[in-house]
C-alpha positions in Angstrom: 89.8 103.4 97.6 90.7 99.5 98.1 87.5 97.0 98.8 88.9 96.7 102.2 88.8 100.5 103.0 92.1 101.2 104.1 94.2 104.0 103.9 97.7 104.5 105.5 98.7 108.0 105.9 102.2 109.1 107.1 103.4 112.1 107.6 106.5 114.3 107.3 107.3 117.1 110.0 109.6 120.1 110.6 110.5 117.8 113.7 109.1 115.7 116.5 107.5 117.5 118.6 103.9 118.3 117.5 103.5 121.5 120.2 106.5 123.5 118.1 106.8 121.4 114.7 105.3 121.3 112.0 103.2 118.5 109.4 105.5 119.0 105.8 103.4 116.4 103.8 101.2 113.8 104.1 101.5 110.7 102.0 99.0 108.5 101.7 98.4 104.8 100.1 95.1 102.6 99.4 97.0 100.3 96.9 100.6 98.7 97.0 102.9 100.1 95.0 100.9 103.2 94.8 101.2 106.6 96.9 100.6 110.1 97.2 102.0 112.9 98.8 100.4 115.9 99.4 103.2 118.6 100.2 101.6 121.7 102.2 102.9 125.1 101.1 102.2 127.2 103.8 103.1 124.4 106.8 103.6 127.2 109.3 100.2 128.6 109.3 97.9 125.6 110.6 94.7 127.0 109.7 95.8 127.9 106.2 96.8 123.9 106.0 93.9 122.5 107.2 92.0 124.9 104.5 94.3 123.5 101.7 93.5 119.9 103.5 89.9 120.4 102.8 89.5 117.7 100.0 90.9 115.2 101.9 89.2 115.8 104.9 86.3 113.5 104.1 88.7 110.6 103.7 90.5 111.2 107.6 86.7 111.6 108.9 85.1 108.5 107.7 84.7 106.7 110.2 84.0 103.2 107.8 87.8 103.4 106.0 90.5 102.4 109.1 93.0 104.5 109.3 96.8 103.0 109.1 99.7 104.6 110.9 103.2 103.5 111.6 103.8 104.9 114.7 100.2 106.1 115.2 100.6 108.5 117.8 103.1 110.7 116.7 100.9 111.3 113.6 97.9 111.5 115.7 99.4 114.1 118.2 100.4 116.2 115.1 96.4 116.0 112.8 95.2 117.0 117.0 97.6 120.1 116.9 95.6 121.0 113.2 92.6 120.2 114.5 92.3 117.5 112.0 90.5 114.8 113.6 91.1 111.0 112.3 87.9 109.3 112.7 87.1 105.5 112.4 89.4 102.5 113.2 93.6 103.1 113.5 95.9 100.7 113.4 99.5 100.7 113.6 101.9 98.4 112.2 104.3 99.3 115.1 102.3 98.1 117.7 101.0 94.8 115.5 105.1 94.2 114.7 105.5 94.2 118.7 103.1 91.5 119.6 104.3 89.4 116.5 107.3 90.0 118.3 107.6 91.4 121.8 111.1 90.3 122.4 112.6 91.9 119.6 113.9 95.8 120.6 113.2 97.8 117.8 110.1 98.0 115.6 110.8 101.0 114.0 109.8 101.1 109.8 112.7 100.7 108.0 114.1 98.0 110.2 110.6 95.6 110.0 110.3 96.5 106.3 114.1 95.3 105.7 112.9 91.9 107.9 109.5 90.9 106.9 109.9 92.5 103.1 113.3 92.5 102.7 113.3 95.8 101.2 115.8 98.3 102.0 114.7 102.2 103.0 117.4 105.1 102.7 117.4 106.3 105.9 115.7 110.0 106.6 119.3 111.0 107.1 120.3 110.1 103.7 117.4 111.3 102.4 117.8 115.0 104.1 121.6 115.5 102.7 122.1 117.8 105.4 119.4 119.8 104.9 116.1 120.9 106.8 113.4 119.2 105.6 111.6 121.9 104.2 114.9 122.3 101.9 114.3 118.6 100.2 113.4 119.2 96.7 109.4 118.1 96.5 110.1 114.9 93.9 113.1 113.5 96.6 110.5 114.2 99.7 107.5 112.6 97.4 109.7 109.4 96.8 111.0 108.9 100.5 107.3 109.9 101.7 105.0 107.2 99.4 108.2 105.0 100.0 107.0 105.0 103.6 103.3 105.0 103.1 103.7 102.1 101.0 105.6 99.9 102.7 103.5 100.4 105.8 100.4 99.6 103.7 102.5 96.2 103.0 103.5 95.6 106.3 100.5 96.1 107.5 98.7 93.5 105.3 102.1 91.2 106.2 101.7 92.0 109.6 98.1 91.2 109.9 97.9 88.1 108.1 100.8 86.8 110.6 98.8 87.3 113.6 95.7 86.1 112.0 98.1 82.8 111.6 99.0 82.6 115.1 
């Protein structure tokens, strides 16, 4: 764990809605350049994941390590649906990119990471090839899934200090 006691989590899901999808993998990242992804092999059966989630737990139920999300309630709504519950501080660089920047339309990941660390994300089109997500070989869905936990960890210490500046 970092000394600041953060850890971004991101998820990957069947789809978008949390009542009929379901979580994929979870990456997580406490240190930049660094991830993790934790692919769940039986994602259908939510009790069986959240037993297979059981080391982890600890981590998503400290309430002293804040919790960072891109996009933090679509994540959220998903752990609710597992009965995973996310304790201690959330933040989400979605909503901290918005009042850096109200006026601009979108503040979805790939966009604000290609602006404020001009780095470039394949899409999750291109990373899909026309398949179901639960098709994506586990080293290609690892890749795109720390890609994403890591650049929010980034944007989120970007983000922050720019506010902190204003």
């Amino acid at each position: 764990m970092n000394k600041q006691k953060i850890l971004v989590i991101d998820l990957e899901t069947t789809g978008l809605d949390p009542f009929t999808d379901y979580i994929v993998s979870i990456a997580i990242s406490v240190e930049k350049g660094k991830g993790f992804n934790i692919v769940l092999p039986f994602y259908k059966n939510k009790a069986k994941a959240k037993e297979f989630l059981q080391p982890i737990l600890p981590l998503l139920e400290d309430e002293t390590i804040t919790k960072v999300f891109h996009n933090a309630k679509f994540d959220l709504k998903f752990f609710h649906q597992y009965c995973i519950e996310i304790k201690g501080e959330v933040r989400d660089t979605m909503i901290l990119d918005y009042l850096l920047d109200p006026n601009r339309k979108t503040h979805g990941l790939k966009g604000i990471s290609e602006l404020h660390l001009q780095y470039h994300q394949i899409s999750y089109k291109e990373m899909l090839k026309d398949r179901d997500i639960t098709e994506v070989p586990k080293d290609e869905l690892t890749k795109y899934a720390c890609e994403d936990a890591d650049l929010t960890l980034q944007l989120y210490h970007y983000l922050t200090q720019q506010l902190n500046q204003n």
